[in-house]
C-alpha positions as CSV (number, residue, x, y, z in Angstrom):
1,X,-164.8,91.6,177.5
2,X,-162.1,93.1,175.5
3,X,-160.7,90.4,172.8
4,X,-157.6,89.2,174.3
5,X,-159.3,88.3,177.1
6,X,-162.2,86.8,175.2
7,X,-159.3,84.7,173.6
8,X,-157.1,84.0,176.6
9,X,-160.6,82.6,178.1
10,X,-161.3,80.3,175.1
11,X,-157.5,79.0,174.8
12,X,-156.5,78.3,178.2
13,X,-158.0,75.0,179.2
14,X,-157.0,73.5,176.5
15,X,-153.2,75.1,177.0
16,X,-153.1,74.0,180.4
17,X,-154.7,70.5,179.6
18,X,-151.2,69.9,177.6
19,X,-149.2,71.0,180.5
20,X,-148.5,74.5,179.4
21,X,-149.0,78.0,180.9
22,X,-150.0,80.7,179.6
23,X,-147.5,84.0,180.1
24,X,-149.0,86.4,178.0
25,X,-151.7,86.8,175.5
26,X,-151.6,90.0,173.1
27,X,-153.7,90.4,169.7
28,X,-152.5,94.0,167.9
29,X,-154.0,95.4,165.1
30,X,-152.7,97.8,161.9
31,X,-151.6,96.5,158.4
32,X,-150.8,93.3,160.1
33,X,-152.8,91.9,163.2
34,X,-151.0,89.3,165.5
35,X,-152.2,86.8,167.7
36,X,-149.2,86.4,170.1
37,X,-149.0,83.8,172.7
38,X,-146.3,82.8,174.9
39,X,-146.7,79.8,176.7
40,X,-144.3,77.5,178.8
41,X,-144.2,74.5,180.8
42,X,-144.6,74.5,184.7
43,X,-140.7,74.6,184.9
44,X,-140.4,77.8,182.5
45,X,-139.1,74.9,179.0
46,X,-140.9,75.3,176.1
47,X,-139.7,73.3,173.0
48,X,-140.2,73.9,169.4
49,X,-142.5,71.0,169.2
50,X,-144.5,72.4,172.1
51,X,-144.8,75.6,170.3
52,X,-146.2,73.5,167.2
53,X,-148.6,71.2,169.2
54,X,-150.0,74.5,171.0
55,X,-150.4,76.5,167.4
56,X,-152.5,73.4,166.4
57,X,-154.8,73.8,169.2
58,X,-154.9,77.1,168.9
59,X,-155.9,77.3,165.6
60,X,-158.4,74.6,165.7
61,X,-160.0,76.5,168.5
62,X,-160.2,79.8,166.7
63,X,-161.2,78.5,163.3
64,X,-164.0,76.8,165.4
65,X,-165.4,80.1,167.5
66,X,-163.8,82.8,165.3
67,X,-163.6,85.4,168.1
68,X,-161.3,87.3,165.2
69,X,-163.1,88.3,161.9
70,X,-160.3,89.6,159.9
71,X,-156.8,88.2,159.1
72,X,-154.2,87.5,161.1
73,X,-151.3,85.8,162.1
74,X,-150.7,83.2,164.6
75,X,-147.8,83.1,166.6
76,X,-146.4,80.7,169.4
77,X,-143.6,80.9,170.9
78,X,-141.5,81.1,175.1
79,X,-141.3,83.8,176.9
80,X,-137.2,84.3,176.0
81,X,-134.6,85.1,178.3
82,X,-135.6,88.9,178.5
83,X,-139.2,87.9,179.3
84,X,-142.6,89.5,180.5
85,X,-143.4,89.4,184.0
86,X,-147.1,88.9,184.0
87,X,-148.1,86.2,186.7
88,X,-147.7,86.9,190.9
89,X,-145.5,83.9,190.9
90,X,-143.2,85.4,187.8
91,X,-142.2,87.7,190.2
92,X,-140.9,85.3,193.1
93,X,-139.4,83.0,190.5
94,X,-137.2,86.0,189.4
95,X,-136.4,87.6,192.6
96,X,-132.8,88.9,192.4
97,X,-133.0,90.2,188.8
98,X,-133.3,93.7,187.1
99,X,-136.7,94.3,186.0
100,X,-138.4,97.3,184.2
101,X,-142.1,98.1,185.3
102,X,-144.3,100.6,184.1
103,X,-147.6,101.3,186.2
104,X,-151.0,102.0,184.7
105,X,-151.8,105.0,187.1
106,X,-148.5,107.0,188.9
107,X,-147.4,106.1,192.4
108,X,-146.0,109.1,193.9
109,X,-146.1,111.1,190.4
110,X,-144.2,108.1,188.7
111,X,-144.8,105.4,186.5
112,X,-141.8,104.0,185.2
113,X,-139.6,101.6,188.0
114,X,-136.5,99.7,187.1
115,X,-134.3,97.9,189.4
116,X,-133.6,94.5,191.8
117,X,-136.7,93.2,192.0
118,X,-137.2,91.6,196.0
119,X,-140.6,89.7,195.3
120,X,-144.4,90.4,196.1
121,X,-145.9,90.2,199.0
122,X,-149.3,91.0,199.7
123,X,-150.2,91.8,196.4
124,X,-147.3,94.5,196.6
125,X,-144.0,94.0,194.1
126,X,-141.1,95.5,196.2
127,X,-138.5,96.9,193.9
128,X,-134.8,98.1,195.0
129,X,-133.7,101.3,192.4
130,X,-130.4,101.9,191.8
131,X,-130.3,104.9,194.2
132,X,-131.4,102.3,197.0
133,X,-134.7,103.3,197.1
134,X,-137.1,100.4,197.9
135,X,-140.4,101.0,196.0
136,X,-143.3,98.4,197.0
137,X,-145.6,98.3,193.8
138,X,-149.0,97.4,193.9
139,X,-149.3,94.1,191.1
140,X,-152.7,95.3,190.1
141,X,-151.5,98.4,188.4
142,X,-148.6,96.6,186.9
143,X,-149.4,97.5,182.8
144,X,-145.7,95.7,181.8
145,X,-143.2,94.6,183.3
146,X,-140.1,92.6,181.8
147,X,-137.0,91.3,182.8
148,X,-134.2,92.8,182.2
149,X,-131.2,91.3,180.0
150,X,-128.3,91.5,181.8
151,X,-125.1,89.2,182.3
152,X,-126.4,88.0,185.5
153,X,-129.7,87.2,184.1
154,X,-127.6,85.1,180.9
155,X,-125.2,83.7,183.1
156,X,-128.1,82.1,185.2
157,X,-130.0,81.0,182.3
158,X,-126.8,79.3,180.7
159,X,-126.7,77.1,184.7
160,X,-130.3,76.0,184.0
161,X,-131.2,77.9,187.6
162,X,-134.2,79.5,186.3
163,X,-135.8,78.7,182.7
């Protein structure tokens, strides 16, 4: 088990026992290491004070079983407005929107997609490319996907409609 998923593991129950989700889970390494999470209620709010309560936990929990040996830095924070796409469901909630994807192994000699994303289905991401191609994207190869910031994407986020 690689680390982030040794930490994801460890953190969630207690993230989910506050009524949060976990979105995404990345430690990196270098002259710095970062522990990043981003985390959000089941509505897609996160609050400043939610961001505090979970960096508590979280902290407690890895002074406790110290999956990390060297230094690092701990941060908390929502997805944002321009956020990852890394849950099944992220990918209904957002149907409509632009979306960049990159693929862990090439469908048809490519790995890089953006365009209006249509949902899943299946397991399958269906994507609609600016040349009106419709690419169906298998959600198991996804390696990141993001939305992307657009005016729509701002104007619907100013109306509350979806985070």
């Amino acid at each position: 088990m690689d680390p982030t998923e040794k930490i994801t593991a460890l953190i969630t129950p207690s993230i989910e026992s506050m009524g949060y989700e976990i979105v995404r889970v990345s430690f990196t390494g270098g002259d710095r290491q970062v522990l990043q999470i981003m985390a959000e209620r089941e509505d897609g709010t996160m609050t400043i004070e939610g961001c505090q309560e979970i960096s508590r936990t979280v902290s407690a929990l890895m002074d406790v079983e110290d999956p990390i040996v060297e230094a690092y830095e701990l941060e908390v924070s929502s997805p944002g407005i321009d956020r990852p796409l890394t849950r099944e469901k992220d990918f209904d909630r957002w149907t409509g929107f632009e979306v960049k994807i990159e693929l862990g192994e090439a469908v048809d000699g490519q790995r890089r997609y953006r365009g209006k994303l249509l949902g899943i289905k299946e397991g399958n991401i269906s994507l609609l490319a600016d040349s009106n191609e419709e690419f169906k994207l298998p959600f198991a190869d996804i390696r990141k996907a993001k939305l992307v910031l657009t005016d729509e994407l701002i104007a619907a986020n100013e109306r509350g409609n979806k985070s």
